[in-house]
N, C-alpha and C positions, 0 to 999 in steps of 0.2 A: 584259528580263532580270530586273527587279526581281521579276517576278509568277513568272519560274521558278526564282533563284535558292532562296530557301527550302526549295523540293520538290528538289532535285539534293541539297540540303546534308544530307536523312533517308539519303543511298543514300552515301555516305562511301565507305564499304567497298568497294561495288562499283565507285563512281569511281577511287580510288585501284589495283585491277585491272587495270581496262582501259586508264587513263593506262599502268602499269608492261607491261601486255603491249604496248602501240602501241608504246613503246620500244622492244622485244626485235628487236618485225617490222619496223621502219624501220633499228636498225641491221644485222639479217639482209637483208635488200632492199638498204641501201647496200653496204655488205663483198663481197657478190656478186661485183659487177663488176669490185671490185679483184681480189679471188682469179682471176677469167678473166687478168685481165690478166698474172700473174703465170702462170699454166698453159702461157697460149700464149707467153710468155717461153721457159720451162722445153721446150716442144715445140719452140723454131725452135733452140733447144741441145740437144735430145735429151737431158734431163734427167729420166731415166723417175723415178726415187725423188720429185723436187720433185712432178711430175704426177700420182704416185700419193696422197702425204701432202697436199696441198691438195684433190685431188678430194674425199678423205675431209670435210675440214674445210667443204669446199662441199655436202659430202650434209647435215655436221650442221646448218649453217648452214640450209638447205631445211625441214631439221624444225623446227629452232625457231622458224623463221618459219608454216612449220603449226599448230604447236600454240599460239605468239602469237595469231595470227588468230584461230583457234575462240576461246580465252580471251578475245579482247576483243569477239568478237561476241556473244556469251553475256555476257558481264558488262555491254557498251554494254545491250543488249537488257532486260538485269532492269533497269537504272536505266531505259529510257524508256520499259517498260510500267508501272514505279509511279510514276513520275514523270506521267505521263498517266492513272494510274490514281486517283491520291491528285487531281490538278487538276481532274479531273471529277468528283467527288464532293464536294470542298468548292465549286464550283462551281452544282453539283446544291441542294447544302445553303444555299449564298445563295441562291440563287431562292427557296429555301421560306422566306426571311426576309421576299422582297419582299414590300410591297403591293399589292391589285388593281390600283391605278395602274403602280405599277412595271412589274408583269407587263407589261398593255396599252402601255408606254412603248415597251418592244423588239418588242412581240409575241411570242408564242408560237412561233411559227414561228422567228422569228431566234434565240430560246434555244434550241430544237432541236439548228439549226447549228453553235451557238455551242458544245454540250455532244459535237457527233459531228465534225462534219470539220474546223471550229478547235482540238478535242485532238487529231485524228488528225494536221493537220501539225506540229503543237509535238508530239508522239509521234517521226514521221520523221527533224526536224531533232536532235531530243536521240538518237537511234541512230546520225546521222551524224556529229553532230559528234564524238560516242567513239570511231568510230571515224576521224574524218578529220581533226579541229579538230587533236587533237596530232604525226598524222601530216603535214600537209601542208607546217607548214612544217618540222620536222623533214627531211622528206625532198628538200623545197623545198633548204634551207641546206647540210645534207651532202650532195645529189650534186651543188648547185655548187663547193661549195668541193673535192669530190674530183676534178670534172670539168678544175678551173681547175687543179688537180696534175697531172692523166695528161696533161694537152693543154694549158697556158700559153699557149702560140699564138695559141689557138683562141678566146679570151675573147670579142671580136667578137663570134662567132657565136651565143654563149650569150646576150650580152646585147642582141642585133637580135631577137633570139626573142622572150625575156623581155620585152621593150616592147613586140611586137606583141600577145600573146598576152594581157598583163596591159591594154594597151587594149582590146583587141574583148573581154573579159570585163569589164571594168568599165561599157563602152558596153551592155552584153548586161543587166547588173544595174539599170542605170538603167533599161531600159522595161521588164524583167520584175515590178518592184516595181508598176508604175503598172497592169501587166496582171494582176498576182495582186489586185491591191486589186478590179479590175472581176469577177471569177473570182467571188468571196466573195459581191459583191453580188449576183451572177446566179445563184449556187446557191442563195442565201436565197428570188429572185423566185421560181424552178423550186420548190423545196417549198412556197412560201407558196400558189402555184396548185393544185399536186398534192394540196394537203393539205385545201384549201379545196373541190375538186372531188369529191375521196374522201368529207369530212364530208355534203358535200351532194349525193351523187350520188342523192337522192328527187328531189331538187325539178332536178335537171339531165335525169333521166330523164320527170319529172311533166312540165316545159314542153318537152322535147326540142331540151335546147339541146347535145345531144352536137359538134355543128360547133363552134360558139359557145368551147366551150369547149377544144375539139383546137385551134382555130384561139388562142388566147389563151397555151396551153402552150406553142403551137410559137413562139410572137412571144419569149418567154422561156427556151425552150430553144435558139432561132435566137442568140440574144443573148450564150448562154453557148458556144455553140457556135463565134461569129465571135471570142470572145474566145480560148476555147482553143486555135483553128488560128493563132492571132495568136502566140501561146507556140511552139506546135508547129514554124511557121515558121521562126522565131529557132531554135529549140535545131537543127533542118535546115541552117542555115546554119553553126553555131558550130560544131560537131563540124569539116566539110570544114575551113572556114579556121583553126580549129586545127592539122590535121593536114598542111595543106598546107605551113604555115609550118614545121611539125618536118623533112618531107621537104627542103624547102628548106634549112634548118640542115643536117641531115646530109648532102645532096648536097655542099654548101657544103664541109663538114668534109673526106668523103672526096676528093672533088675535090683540096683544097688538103694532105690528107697525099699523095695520089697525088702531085702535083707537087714532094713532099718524102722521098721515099722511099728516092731514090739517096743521099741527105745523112743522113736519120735514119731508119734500118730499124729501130729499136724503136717506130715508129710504127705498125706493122705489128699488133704487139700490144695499142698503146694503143689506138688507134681506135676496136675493138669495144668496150672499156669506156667510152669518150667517147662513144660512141653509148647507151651503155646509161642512163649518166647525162644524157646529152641529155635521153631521153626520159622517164627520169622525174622532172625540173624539166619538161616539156610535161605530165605527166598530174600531179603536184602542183597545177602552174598551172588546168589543167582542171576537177581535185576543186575546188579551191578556188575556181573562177568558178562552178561546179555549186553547192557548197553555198551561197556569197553567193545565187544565185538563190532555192535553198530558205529560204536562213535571210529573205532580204527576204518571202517568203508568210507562212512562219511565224510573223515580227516583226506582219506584221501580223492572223495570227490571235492571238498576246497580247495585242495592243492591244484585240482586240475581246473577248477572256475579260478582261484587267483594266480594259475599262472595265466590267463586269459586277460583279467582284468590289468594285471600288474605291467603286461605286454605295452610298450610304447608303439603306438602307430611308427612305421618306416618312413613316414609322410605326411608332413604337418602344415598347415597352410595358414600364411600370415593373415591377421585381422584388420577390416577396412570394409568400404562402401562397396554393395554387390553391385557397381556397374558393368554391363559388361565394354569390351576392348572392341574395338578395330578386329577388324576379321583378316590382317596379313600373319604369314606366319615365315619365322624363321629358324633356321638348323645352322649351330655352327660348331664345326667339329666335335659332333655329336658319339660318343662312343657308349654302348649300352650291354648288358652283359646280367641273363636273367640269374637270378638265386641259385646257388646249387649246382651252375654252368661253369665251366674252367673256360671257353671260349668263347666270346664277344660275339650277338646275334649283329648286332649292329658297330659298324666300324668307320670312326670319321667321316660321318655324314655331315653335310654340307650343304644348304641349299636357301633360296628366297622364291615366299609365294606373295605376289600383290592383293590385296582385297577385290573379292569379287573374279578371280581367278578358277578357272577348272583344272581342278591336278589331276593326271590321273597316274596310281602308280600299279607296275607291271615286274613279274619278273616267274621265276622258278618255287615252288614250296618251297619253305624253308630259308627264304633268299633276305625275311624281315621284312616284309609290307605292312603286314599287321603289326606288328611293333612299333615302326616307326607311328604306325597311326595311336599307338595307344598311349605313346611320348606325347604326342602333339594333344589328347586328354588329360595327359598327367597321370596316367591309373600309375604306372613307373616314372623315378625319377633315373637320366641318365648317369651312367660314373661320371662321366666328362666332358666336359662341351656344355653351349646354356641352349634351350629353346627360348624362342619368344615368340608371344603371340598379339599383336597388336602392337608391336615395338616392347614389349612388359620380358621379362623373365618370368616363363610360367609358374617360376618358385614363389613369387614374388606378388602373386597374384589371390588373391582372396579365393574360396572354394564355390561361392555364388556366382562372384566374377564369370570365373573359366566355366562354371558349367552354365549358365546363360548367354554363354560365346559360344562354347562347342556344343552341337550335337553330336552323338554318336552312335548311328546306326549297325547292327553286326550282323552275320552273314547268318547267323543261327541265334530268329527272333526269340527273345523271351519276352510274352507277355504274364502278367500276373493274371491269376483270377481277380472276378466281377467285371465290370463291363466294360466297352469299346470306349465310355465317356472317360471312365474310372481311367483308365490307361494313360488317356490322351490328358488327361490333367493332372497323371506323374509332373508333364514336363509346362506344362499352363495352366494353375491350378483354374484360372478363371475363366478358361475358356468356353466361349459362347457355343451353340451350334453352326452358325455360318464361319466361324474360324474353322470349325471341324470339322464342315462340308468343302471348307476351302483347301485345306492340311489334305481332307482325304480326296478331294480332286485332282491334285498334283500328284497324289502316289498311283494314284488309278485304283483307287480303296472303295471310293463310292459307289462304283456300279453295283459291288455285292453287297454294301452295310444299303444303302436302300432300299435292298431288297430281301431282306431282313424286317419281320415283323416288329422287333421294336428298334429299329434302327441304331442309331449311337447309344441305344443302352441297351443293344443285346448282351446277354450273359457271355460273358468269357470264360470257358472252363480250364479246371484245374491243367496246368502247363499247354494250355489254348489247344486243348486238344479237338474240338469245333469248329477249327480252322483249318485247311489246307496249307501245305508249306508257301507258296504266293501270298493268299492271302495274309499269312502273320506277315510276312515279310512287307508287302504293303500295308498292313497297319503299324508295323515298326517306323516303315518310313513316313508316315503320317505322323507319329509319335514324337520322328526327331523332324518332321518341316514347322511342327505348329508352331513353335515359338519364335519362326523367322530369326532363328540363329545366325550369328556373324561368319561363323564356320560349320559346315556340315561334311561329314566323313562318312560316306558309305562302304562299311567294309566287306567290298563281295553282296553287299544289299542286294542286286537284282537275283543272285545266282539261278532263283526259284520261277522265273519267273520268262514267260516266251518274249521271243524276240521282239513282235510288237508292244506288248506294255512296255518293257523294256524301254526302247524308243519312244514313247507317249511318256513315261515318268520323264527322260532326260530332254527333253522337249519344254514340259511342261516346267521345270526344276529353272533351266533355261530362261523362261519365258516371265517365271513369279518370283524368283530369289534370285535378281540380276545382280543383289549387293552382298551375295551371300558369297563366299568364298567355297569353294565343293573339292572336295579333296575323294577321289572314287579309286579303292583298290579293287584291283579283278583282274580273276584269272584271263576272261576274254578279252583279249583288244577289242572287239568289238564293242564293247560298253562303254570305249575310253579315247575313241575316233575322234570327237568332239570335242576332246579336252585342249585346252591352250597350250597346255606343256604335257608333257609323258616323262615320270622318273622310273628308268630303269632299276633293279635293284640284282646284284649279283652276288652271294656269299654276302651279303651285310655291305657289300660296299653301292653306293651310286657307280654305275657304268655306261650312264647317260642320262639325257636331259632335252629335250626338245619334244618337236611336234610328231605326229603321228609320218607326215614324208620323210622330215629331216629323218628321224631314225630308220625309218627302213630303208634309205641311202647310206644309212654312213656308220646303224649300230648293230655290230653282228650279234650279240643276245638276243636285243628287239628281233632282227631279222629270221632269227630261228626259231621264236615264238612264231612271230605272225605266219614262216612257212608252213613249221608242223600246222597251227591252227587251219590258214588256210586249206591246206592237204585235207583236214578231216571234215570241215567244214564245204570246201567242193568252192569256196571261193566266198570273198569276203566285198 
């Protein structure tokens, strides 16, 4: 409640509503039955004026219990659509705090969740409770205590109900909590598969692992499915033995006025309203084991939104003017070591890049080329050692700062949907056309967007599936030249792409960002001939450093790259 009380407390107005109409309908709902009571009085006297002037007062009563309703279901409903609406968006807006780590902590998939069907039951339970929290026991209290007036007697029977009813809904609550908690986890497994199948359904249909994979869904759709009929069961049994226990009470009741009848024939009258309030202390008690059930799933979908919100970013960036830096970069005994890893990806790295420099680094998978490049971003902060970038400690560095310094290009493009424009003004919101003929000339992106019928504003689809893997890859790198960044990092960026564009982007890159610093990992030496220095990388350590001759004289890693490579390549 702490994580929803906040967001109830913007909607005042409408709270205070619907509390005042739950009132109107509960004492219109109570009154009722006493008005019967009094009718059929006035009928076993043949008292037509009482039966006319009451009927009246029970039609009004009927309306203002109708137009209570609507008013608190409309006014319940504006406070739990913005109540669910303002939760998911500051919600939204923490994740884009986290860090890479953060992200990968929950996964992608459990944020998902976490933003659609953990708001949509904290959405349900804040509708019901407006309309049910102040209604139940309201209606709970007053039709005992009216009931305990029309039928004294009868108290017994009220309170053998009451125990039975308030037991098997409490016993109902303790394993519906334990079963909505398993509910949560198995809807998370079921997207985590679905979602994972969907992204890679190339390489599911490439290896034809279609069984493979049905077979793996249904293990986790079976899982969520053993849990739901586990719920399903329970609420199958709760309704009968609710209602058996009411039938019982009332049999009970008229039984024992029947037996009382010759002695007190005003019982004749009261009964029907001691039946009326019987039942609605049964369906109070009902609502109110019903909503416990929802509120225990609910409870524990805020537990799972505030441990989300309540989460400290891993990485926090000081406050200051977004200029960006100098485009040199420095490493100084850098030691790095991902979440979760007992051994260091990266190990006392050490190194100076000048401004306007071409790095290119090389080495074996898993040797930390990508790493090091994603230190030199900031998405990770290192254990030990400072980077700096521009002379600055990248700690040190405002979040506008470093990203209007660095670009950063990845080897596997994501563009978002809508258009080529949309894209390109992620990273320049202002960007004109001729920047973006210029951006996409350097990447070698324009020959295909102008030939495209609506050029920089063709549609981009859903994960750019309209694009070939080159071409995202040359709109990525369009993406990261436009803003003439101080630092550009392409990681593995060409890999998609032939040899001659290849050489036309580094050429080009060359030729238009002479003050840009370019830092290029890649598998091929070939993409990285040009560069003014080559960083070796072996097991996380640097094991060289120079130019593309110096090492293949004097660095046997390099050397046995560039062999195998040559070998398959037939000469380089």
């Amino acid at each position: 409640m702490k994580v929803l009380m906040p967001y109830i407390k913007r909607y005042r107005k409408d709270v205070y509503i619907a509390l005042i109409s739950i009132i109107a309908l509960v004492f219109a709902t109570l009154w009722q039955p006493r008005l019967l009571q009094v009718i059929m009085n006035a009928i076993l006297k043949g008292d037509k004026s009482t039966i006319f002037q009451q009927g009246i007062v029970l039609i009004i009563l009927a309306i203002i219990g109708i137009i209570a309703g609507v008013i608190n279901t409309i006014y319940s409903a504006h406070v739990a659509l913005g109540v669910a609406t303002d939760l998911r968006a500051d919600l939204y807006n923490k994740v884009q705090t986290f860090a890479y780590a953060d992200v990968e902590k929950f996964s992608a998939s459990n944020l998902v969740v976490r933003m659609t069907n953990d708001i949509n039951q904290v959405q349900q339970i804040v509708m019901a409770g407006f309309q049910q929290v102040s209604r139940i026991p309201l209606l709970f209290i007053g039709a005992f205590i009216l009931a305990m007036i029309t039928m004294p007697q009868q108290w017994w029977v009220l309170i053998g109900m009451m125990i039975i009813v308030i037991a098997v809904s409490w016993y109902s609550y303790q394993k519906m909590s334990s079963y909505f908690a398993e509910t949560q986890q198995d809807i998370e497994n079921v997207n985590t598969v679905a979602r994972e199948n969907l992204m890679g359904i190339r390489v599911v249909k490439s290896f034809v692992q279609e069984p493979h994979e049905i077979t793996k869904f249904s293990k986790a759709s079976d899982s969520l499915t053993k849990v739901t009929a586990k719920i399903g069961y329970t609420f199958a049994i709760l309704m009968p033995a609710f209602f058996l226990t009411a039938n019982i009470a009332v049999v009970l009741a008229v039984y024992l006025v029947g037996k009382n009848l010759t002695v007190h024939p005003t019982y004749l009258a009261a009964i029907t309203s001691f039946i009326s309030y019987l039942m609605q202390i049964l369906f109070a008690v009902i609502n109110g084991g019903f909503l416990m059930i929802a509120a225990s799933r609910a409870n524990i979908s805020l537990g799972r939104i505030g441990e989300v919100m309540q989460t400290d970013p891993s990485m926090t960036y000081v406050k200051g003017d977004a200029t960006p830096v100098e485009g040199d970069i420095e490493f100084d005994h850098v030691t790095f070591t991902y979440p979760g890893d007992d051994a260091p990806t990266l190990k006392d790295i050490s190194f100076k890049v000048n401004a306007g420099e071409m790095i290119g680094i090389v080495g074996a998978t898993g040797s930390g080329k990508t790493t090091l490049a994603q230190l030199i971003a900031r998405l990770y902060d290192p254990d030990s050692g400072v980077i700096k970038v521009g002379g600055v400690d990248v700690r040190q560095l405002p979040e506008k700062s470093l990203r209007d310094t660095v670009a950063y290009v990845l080897q596997r493009s994501t563009l978002f949907s809508g258009t080529i424009s949309a894209n390109l003004r992620q990273v320049k919101e202002d960007a004109s056309p001729n920047q973006m003929q210029w951006a996409a000339n350097i990447a070698q992106a324009s020959e295909f967007i102008e030939r495209l019928p609506l050029m920089y504003d063709a549609p981009v689809e859903e994960r750019s599936s309209n694009f070939s893997g080159g071409q995202k890859q040359r709109l990525s790198i369009t993406r990261g030249v436009i803003a003439e960044p101080k630092i550009l990092i392409l990681d593995d960026a060409t890999s998609a792409l032939d040899a001659q564009s290849e050489k036309l982007v580094q050429e080009a890159l060359d030729k238009d960002l002479t003050t840009t610093t370019t830092v290029v990992i890649a598998e091929k030496i070939s993409s990285i001939l040009r560069a003014d220095r080559i960083l070796v990388l072996d097991d996380g350590h640097i094991v060289g450093n120079g130019n593309h001759k110096e090492l293949v004289a004097s660095n046997e890693v390099y050397q046995e790259i560039y062999r195998t490579q040559k070998a398959r390549e037939g000469g380089m």
